[in-house]
C-alpha positions in Angstrom: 0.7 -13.2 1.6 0.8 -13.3 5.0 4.1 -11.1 5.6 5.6 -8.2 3.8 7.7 -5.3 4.5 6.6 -1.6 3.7 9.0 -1.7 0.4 7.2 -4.7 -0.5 4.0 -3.7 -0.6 5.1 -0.3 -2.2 6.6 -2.3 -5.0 3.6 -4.5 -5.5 1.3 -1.3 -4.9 3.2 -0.1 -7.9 3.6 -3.3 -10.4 -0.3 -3.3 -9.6 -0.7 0.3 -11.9 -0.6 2.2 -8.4 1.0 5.3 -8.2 1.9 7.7 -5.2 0.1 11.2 -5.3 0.7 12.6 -2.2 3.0 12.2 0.5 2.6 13.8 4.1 5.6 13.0 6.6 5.6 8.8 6.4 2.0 8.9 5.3 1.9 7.9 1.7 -1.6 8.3 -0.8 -1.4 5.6 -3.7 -4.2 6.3 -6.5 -5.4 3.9 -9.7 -7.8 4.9 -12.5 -9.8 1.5 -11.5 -9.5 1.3 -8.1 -12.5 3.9 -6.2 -10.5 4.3 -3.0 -7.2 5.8 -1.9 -4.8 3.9 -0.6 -3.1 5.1 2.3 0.4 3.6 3.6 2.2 4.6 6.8 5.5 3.8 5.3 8.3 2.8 7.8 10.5 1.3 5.1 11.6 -2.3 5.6 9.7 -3.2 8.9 7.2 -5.6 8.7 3.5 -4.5 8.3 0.8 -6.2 10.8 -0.7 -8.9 9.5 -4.4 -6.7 10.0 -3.0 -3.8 8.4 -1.6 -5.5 5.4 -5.1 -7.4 4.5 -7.0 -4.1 4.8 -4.3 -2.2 2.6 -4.9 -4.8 0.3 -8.5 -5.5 0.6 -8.7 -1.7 -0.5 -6.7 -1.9 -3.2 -8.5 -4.6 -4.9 -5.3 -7.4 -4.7 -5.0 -10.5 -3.1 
């Protein structure tokens, strides 16, 4: 995956047994049982996340 929009990656955040437990402003915390870090998303809804960005959010999260 080499482009996605915010929604996007909240939705496969989600599918992924994510769920949001906390939420600052834009700033969104996503937390799993399995997963030892928390994921944090700058949401700005259906604009495309940098390339950089998205590989680290997902790096984090354990997904490819």
């Amino acid at each position: 995956m080499s482009r996605m929009t915010f929604t996007e990656l909240i939705r496969l955040l989600e599918k992924n047994g994510f769920r949001m437990i906390k939420e600052k402003g834009s700033i969104r915390y996503y937390y799993r049982e399995e997963c030892p870090n928390l994921i944090r998303v700058d949401y700005h809804g259906r604009k495309e996340i940098p390339t950089g960005t998205l590989k680290s959010i997902l790096k984090a999260a354990g997904l490819k």
